[in-house]
C-alpha positions as a Markdown table, in Angstrom:
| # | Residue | x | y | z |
|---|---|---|---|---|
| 1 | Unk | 82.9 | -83.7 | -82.6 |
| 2 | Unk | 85.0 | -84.0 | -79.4 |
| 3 | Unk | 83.3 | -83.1 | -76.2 |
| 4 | Unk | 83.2 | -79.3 | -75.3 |
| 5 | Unk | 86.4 | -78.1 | -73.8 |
| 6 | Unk | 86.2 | -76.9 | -69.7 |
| 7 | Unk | 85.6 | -72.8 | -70.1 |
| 8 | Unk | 88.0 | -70.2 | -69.4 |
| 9 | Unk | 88.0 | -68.2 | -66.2 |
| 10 | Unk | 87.6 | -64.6 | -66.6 |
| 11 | Unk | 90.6 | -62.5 | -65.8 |
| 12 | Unk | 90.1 | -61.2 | -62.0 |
| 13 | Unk | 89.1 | -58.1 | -60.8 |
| 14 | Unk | 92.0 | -56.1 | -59.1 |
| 15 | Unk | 90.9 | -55.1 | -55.6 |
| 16 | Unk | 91.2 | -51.3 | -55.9 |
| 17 | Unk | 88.9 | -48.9 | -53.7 |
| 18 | Unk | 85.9 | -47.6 | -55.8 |
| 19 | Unk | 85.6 | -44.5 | -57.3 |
| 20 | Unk | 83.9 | -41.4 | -56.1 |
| 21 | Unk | 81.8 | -39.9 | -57.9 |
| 22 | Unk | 84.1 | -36.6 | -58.3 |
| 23 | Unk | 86.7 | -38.6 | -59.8 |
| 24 | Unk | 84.4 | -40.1 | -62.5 |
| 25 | Unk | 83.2 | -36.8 | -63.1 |
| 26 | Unk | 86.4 | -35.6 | -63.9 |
| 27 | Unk | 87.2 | -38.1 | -65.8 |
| 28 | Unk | 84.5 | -37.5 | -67.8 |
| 29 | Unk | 84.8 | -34.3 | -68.2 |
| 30 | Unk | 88.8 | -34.5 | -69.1 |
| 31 | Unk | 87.6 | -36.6 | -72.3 |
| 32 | Unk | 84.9 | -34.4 | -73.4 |
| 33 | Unk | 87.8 | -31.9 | -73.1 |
| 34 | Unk | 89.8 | -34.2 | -75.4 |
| 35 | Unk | 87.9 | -34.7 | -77.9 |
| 36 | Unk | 87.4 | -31.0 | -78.6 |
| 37 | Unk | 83.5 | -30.6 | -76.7 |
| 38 | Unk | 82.9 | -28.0 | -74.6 |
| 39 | Unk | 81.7 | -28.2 | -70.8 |
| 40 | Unk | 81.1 | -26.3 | -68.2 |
| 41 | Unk | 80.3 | -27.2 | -64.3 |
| 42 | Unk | 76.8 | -28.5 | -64.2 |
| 43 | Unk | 77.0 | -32.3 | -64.0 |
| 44 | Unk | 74.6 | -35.0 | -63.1 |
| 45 | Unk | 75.6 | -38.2 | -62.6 |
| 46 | Unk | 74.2 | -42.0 | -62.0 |
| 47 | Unk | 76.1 | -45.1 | -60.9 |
| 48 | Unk | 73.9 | -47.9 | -63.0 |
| 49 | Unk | 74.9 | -51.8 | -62.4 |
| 50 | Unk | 73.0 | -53.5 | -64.7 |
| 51 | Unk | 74.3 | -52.4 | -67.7 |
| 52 | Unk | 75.6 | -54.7 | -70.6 |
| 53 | Unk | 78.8 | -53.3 | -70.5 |
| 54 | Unk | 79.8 | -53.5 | -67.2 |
| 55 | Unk | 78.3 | -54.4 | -63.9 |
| 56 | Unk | 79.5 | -51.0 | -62.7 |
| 57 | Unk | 78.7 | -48.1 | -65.3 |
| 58 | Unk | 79.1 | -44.3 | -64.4 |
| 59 | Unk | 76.6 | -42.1 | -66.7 |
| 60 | Unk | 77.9 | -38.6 | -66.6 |
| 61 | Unk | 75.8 | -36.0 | -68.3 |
| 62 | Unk | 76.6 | -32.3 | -68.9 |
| 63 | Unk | 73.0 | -31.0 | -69.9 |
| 64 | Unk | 72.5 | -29.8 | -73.6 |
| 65 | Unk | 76.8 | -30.3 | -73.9 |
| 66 | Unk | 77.9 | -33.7 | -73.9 |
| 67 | Unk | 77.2 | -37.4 | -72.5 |
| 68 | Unk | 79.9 | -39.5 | -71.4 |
| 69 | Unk | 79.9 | -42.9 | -69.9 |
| 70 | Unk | 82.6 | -44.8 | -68.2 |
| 71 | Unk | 82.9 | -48.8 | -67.4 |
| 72 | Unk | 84.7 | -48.3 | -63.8 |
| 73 | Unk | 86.4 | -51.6 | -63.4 |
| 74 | Unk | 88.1 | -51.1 | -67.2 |
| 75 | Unk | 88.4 | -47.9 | -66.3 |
| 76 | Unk | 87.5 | -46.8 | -69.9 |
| 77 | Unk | 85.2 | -44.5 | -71.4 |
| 78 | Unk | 82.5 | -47.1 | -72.9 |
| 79 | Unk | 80.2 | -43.9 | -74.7 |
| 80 | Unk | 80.5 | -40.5 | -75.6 |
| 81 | Unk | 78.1 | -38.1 | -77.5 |
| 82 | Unk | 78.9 | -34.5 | -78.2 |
| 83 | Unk | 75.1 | -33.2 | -77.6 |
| 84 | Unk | 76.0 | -30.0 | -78.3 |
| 85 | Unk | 77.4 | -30.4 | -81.6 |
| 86 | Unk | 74.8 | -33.3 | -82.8 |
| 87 | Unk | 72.2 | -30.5 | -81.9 |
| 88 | Unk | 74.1 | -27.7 | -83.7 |
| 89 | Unk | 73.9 | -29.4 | -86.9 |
| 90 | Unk | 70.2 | -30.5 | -86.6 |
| 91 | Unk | 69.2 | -27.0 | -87.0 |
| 92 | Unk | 71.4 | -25.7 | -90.2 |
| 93 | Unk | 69.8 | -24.4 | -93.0 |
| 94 | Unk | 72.4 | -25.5 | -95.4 |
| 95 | Unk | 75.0 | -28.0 | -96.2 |
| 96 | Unk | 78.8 | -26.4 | -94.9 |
| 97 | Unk | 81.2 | -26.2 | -97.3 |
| 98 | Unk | 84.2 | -27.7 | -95.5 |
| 99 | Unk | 84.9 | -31.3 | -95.9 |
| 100 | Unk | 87.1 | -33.5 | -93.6 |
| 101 | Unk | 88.9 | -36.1 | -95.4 |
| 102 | Unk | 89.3 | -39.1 | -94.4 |
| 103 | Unk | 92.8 | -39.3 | -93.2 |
| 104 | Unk | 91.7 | -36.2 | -90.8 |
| 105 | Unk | 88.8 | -37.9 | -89.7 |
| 106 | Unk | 90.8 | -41.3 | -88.7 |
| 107 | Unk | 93.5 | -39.3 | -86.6 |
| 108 | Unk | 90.8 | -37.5 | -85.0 |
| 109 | Unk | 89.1 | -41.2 | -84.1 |
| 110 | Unk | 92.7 | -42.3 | -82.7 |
| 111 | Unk | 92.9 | -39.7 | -80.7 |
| 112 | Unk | 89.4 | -40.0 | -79.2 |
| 113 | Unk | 90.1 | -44.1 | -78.4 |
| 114 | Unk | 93.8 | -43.1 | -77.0 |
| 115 | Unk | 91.6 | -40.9 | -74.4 |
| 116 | Unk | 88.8 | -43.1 | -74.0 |
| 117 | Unk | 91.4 | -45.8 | -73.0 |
| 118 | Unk | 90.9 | -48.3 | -76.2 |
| 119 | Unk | 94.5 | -47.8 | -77.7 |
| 120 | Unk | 95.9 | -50.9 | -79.1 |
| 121 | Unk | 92.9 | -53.1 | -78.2 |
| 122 | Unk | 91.3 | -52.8 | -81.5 |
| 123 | Unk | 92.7 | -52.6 | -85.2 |
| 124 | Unk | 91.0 | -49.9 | -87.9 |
| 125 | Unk | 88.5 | -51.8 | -90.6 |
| 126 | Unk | 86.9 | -49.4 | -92.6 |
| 127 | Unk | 85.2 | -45.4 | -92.9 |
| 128 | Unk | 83.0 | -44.2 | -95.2 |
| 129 | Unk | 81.2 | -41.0 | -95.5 |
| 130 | Unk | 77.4 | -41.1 | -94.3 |
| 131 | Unk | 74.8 | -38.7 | -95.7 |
| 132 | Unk | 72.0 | -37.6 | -93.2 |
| 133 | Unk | 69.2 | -34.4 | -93.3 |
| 134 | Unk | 66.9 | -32.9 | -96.5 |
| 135 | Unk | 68.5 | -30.6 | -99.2 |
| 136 | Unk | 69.6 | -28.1 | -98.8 |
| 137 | Unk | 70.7 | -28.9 | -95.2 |
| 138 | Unk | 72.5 | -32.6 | -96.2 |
| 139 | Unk | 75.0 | -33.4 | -93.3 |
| 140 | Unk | 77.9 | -35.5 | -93.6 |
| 141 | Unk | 79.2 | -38.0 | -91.0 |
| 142 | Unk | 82.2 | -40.0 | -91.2 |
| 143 | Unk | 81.5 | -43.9 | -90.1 |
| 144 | Unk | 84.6 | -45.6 | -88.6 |
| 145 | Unk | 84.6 | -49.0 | -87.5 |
| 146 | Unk | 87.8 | -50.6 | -85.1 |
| 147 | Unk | 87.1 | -54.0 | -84.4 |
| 148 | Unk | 88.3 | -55.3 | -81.2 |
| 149 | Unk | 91.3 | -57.6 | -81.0 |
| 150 | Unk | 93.4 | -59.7 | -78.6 |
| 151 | Unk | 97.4 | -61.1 | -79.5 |
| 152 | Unk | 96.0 | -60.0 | -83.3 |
| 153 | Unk | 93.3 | -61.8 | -83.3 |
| 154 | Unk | 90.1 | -60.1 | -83.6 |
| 155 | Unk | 86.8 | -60.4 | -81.5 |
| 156 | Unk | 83.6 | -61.6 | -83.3 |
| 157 | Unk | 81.2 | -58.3 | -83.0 |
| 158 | Unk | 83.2 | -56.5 | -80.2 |
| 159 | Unk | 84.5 | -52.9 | -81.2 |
| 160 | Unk | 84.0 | -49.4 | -81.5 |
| 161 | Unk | 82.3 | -47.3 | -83.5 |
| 162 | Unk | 82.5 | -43.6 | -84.2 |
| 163 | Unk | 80.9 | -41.2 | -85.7 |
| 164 | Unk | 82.9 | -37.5 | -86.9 |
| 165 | Unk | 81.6 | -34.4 | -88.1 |
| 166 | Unk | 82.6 | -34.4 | -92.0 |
| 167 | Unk | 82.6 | -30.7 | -91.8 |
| 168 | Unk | 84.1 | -29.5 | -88.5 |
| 169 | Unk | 86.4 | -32.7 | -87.6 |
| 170 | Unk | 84.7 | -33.0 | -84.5 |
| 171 | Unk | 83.5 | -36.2 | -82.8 |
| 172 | Unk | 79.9 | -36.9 | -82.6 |
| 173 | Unk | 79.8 | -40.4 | -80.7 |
| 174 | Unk | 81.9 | -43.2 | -79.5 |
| 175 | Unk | 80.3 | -46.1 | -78.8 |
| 176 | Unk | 82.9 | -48.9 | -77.4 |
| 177 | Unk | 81.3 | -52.6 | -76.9 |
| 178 | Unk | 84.0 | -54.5 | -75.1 |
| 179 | Unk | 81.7 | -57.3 | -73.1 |
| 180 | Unk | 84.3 | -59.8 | -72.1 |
| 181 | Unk | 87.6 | -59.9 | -70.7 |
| 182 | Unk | 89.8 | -61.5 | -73.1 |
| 183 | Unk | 90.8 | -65.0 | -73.1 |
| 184 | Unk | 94.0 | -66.3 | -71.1 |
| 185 | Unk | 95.0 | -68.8 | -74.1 |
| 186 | Unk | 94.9 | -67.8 | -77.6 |
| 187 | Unk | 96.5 | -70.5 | -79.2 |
| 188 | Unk | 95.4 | -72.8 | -82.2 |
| 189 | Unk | 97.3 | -75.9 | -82.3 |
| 190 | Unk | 94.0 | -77.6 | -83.4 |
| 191 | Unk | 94.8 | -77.1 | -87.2 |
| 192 | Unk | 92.6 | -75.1 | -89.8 |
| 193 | Unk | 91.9 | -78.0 | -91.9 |
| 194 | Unk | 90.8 | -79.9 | -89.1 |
| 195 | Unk | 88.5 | -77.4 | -87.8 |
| 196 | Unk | 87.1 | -77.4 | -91.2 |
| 197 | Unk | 86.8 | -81.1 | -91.1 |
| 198 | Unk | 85.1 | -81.2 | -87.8 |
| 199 | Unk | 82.9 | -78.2 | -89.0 |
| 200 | Unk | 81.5 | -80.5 | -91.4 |
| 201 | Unk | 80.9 | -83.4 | -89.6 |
| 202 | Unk | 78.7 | -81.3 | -87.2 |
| 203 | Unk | 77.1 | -79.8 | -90.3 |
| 204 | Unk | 76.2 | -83.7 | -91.4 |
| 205 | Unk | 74.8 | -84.7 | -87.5 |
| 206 | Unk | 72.1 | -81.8 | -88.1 |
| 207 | Unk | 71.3 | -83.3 | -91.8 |
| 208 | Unk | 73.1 | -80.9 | -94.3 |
| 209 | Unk | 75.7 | -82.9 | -95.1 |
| 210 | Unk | 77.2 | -80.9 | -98.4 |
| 211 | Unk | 77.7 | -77.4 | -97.6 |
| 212 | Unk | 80.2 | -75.8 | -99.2 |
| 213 | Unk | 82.7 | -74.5 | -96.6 |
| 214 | Unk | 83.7 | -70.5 | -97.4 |
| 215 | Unk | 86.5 | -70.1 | -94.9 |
| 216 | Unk | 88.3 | -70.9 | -91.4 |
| 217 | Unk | 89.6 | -68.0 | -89.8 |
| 218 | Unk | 90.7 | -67.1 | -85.9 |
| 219 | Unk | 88.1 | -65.2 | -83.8 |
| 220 | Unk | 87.4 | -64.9 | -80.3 |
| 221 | Unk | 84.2 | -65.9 | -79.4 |
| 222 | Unk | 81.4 | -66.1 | -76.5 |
| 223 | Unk | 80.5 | -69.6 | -76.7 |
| 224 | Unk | 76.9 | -70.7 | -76.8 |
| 225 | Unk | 74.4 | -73.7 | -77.6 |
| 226 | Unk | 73.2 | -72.9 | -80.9 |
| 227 | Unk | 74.2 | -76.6 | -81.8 |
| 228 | Unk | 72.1 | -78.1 | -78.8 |
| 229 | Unk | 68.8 | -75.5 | -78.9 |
| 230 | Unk | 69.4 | -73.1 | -81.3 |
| 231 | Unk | 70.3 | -70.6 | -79.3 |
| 232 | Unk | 72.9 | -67.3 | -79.5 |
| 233 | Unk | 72.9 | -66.3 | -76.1 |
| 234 | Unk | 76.5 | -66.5 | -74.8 |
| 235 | Unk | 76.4 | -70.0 | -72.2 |
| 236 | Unk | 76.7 | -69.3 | -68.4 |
| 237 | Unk | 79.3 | -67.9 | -67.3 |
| 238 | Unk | 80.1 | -65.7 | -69.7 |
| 239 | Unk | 83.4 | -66.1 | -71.2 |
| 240 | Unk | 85.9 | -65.5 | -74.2 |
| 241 | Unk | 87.4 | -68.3 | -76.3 |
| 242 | Unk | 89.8 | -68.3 | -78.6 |
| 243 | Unk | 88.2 | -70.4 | -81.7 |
| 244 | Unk | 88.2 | -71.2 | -85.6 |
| 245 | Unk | 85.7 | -70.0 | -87.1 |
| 246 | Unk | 84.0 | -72.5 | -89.8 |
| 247 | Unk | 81.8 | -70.5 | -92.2 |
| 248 | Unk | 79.7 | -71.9 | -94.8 |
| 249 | Unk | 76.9 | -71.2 | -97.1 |
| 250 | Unk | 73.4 | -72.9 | -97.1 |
| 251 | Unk | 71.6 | -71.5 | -99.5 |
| 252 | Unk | 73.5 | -68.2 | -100.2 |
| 253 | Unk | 72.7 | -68.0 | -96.0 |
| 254 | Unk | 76.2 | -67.7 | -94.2 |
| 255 | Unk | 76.1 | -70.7 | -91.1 |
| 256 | Unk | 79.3 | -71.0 | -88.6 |
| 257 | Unk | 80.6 | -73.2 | -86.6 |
| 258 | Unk | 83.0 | -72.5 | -83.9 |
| 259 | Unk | 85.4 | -74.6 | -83.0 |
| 260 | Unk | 87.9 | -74.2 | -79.5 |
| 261 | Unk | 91.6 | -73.3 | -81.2 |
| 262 | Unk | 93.0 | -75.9 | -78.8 |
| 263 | Unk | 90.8 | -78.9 | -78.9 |
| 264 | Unk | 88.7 | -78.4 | -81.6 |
| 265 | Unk | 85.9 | -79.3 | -80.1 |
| 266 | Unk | 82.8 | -77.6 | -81.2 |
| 267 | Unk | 81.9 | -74.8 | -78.7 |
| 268 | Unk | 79.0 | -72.7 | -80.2 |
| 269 | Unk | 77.7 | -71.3 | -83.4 |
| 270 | Unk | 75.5 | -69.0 | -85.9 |
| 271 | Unk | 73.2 | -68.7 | -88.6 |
| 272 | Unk | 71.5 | -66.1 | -89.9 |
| 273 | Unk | 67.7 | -66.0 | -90.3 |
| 274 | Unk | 66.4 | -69.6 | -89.9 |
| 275 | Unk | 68.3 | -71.7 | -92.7 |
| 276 | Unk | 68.9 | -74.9 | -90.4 |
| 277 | Unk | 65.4 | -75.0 | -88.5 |
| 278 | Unk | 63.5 | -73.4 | -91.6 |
| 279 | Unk | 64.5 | -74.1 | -94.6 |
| 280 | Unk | 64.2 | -71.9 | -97.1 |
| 281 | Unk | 61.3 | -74.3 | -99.8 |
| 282 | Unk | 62.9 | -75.5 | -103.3 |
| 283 | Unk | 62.2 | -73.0 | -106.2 |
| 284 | Unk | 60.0 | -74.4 | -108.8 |
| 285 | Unk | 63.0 | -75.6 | -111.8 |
| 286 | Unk | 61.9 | -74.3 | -115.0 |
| 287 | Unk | 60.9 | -75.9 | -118.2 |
């Protein structure tokens, strides 16, 4: 494989004054409004800069009503929880009768990512109804899943997820996991088949050298050296790439190798479990 193209530079910061903390609050309390919780004036408040969201991440609580977070330099709400609610249902007897469907429950998530300031930065994926609780007090939760995306092209495990109330509409949490800025260049003149090509010959230096090859698809990516120690953990400094994604299967074990859209070189990877540093031993063939 080529040698690993120079990283990206994150997008700057704008130089803006920081917030106060009355303006976060407010913030905070104008989504919680939003999203149809209820607050009233007692607040408490943290600044926390070691988060892995954001270096700076306001933690706005209104006791036993609502929890809201907000990632001040996207100034976006990264994490909401309607306490209230969540706590409401805990202690009913019985299941409600009412049942949100699932185009109600969607619009409902729009409108909580239009306020949280998400918007068009991620694409809908997939709902389905979760059952929680003991009979005869079973609660149901819509799941909705909006993967994160950039020019179209979707980030690999960045999104948000939401849980809403199945029987009051309401949402229960928003949890947003945007950890990189996006990349400058999304391009991929570095054809598919290629990357496939170049997927396998990195497959062959490692001593697998006939995997079958499930598909090549666009992602952006933090980069990493799985292919040099094994590792997942996003290389330093932490950046975005725009990549083809190799995917094969070892095994029935899903490995990929990622591959920089523009070069092709190869810039990081995953397996899962231990398929290429523990393989799984041959099954006995029978008689």
């Amino acid at each position: 494989p080529a040698a690993a193209a120079p990283a990206e530079t994150p997008a700057p910061v704008e130089n803006k004054p920081p917030a106060t903390p009355e303006q976060m609050v407010e913030k905070a309390r104008a989504f919680a409004k939003a999203v149809g919780a209820t607050v009233g004036e007692a607040v408490q408040h943290s600044l926390i800069s070691s988060s892995h969201k954001t270096d700076k991440l306001w933690h706005v609580v209104f006791p036993d009503q609502a929890t809201v977070d907000i990632d001040e330099r996207a100034d976006r709400v990264v994490f909401f929880s309607n306490d209230a609610r969540v706590a409401e249902l805990q202690k009913l007897e019985k299941t409600p009768e009412t049942l949100v469907k699932d185009e109600e429950a969607r619009a409902r998530a729009v409108e909580a990512l239009k306020a949280a300031g998400v918007g068009d930065d991620v694409i809908f994926k997939k709902s389905a109804v979760d059952t929680v609780g003991k009979a005869p007090a079973l609660l149901q939760r819509w799941k909705l899943h909006y993967p994160r995306v950039h020019q179209k092209v979707r980030f690999r495990n960045q999104g948000v997820e939401l849980l809403v109330d199945a029987h009051s509409g309401n949402v229960l949490t928003m949890d947003v996991n945007f950890y990189t800025p996006p990349p400058k260049v999304v391009e991929f003149p570095f054809p598919n088949y290629k990357a496939g090509n170049a997927a396998r010959d990195q497959l062959r230096l490692v001593g697998v050298p006939n995997a079958g090859l499930s598909s090549v698809e666009e992602m952006i990516v933090e980069p990493n050296r799985f292919w040099q120690d094994k590792t997942t953990v996003p290389a330093q400094p932490v950046h975005a790439r725009a990549v083809w994604v190799a995917t094969f299967h070892i095994k029935r074990f899903p490995v990929e190798v990622w591959l920089d859209g523009v070069s092709g070189s190869v810039v990081g990877g995953w397996q899962e479990g231990d398929i290429l540093t523990k393989p799984p031993p041959e099954l006995p063939r029978q008689k």
